[in-house]
N, C-alpha and C positions, 0 to 999 in steps of 0.2 A: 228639448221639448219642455212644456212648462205647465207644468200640474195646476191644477184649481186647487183651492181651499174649499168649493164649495163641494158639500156632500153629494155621493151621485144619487139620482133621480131613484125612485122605487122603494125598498123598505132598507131602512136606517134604523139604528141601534138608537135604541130609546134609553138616555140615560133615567139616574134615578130620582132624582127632581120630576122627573116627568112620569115616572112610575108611582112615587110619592101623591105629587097633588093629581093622578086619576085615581087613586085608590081613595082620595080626601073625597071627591066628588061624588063617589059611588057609594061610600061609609055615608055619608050625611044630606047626599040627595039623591034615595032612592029609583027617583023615576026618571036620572040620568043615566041609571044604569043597562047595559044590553040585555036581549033577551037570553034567559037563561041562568043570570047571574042572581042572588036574592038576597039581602042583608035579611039578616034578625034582628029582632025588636031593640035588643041593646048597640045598633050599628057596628054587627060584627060581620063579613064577608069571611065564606069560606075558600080557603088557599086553592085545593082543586078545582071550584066553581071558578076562581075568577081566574086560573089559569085557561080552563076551556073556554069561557065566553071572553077572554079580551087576550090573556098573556102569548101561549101558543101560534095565534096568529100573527102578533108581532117577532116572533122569533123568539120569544123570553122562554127561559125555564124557573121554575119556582125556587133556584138560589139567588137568579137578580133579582125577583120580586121581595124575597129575604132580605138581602143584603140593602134592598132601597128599603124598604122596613127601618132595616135596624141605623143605616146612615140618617134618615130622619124622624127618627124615633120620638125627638125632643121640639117643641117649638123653637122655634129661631131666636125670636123678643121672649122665649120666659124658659128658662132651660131648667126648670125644674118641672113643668107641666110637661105629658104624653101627650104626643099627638097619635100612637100608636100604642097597641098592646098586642103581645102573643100570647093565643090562651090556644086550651084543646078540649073539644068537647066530652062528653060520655064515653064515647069511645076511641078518641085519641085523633080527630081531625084536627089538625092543625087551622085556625080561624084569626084573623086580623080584625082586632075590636080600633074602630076611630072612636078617636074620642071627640068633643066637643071643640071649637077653636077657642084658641089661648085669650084673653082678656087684652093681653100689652097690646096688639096689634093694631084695634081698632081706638085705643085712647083709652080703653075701660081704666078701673082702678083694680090695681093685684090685691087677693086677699094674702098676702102674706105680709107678715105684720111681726117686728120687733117682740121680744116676748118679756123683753128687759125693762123695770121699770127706771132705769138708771136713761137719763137725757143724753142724746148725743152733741156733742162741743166742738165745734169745727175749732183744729189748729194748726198753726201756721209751721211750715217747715221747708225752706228754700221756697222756691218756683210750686211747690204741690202744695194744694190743701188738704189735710189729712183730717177723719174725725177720730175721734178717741170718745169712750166711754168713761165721762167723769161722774163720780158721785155727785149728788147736789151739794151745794153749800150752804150749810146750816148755819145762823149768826149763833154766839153764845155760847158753843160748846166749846172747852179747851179740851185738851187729852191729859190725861192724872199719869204720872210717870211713875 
């Protein structure tokens, strides 16, 4: 007998790519969102909310929602930028703040920026181009021994 590859028909395991960008859509366009569910003003959804209005009924419990959390916690093009945060409110609800989308994505320009006023010098080394931080070169000064 010869098994499919494909998935069987009805409810399938949602991985967390896919757990990830609905939680993106629902952070930062509210009125994507189902009835029931409600971001706050700083685009945070609450973990219990969005288990009862979306998770639950796909089969999820609120450790794959977690765990797709924390696997894409980081933009993809800029791994120092959050695409997620875990915060808890006044009283200890655990809440998933989205944040803004990353700059690299769309072509923008990254605000992160060298802080070194020393220039960088591309140098040659085999097959690789390496840069190194050379001081400038000043004409005129010798060194006193």
């Amino acid at each position: 007998m010869v098994r499919s590859r494909t998935p069987p028909r009805g409810r399938r395991r949602l991985d967390s790519e896919q757990i990830s960008r609905t939680l993106v859509a629902f952070g930062r366009y509210p009125e994507k969102c189902p009835p029931g569910l409600h971001v706050t003003a700083d685009n945070a959804i609450y973990l219990n909310d969005f288990m009862e209005a979306w998770g639950r009924h796909r089969g999820l419990s609120a450790l794959d929602i977690l765990d797709a959390v924390r696997v894409h916690m980081f933009h993809d093009t800029d791994p120092v930028s959050l695409r997620f945060a875990l915060v808890n409110d006044h009283v200890g609800n655990m809440m998933i703040r989205v944040h803004r989308r990353s700059m690299g994505r769309r072509g923008g320009s990254s605000n992160l920026r060298c802080l070194s006023d020393r220039p960088w010098t591309p140098r040659e080394n085999g097959r690789r181009r390496l840069f190194s931080r050379r001081p400038p070169m000043v004409s005129g000064l010798t060194r006193e021994e």
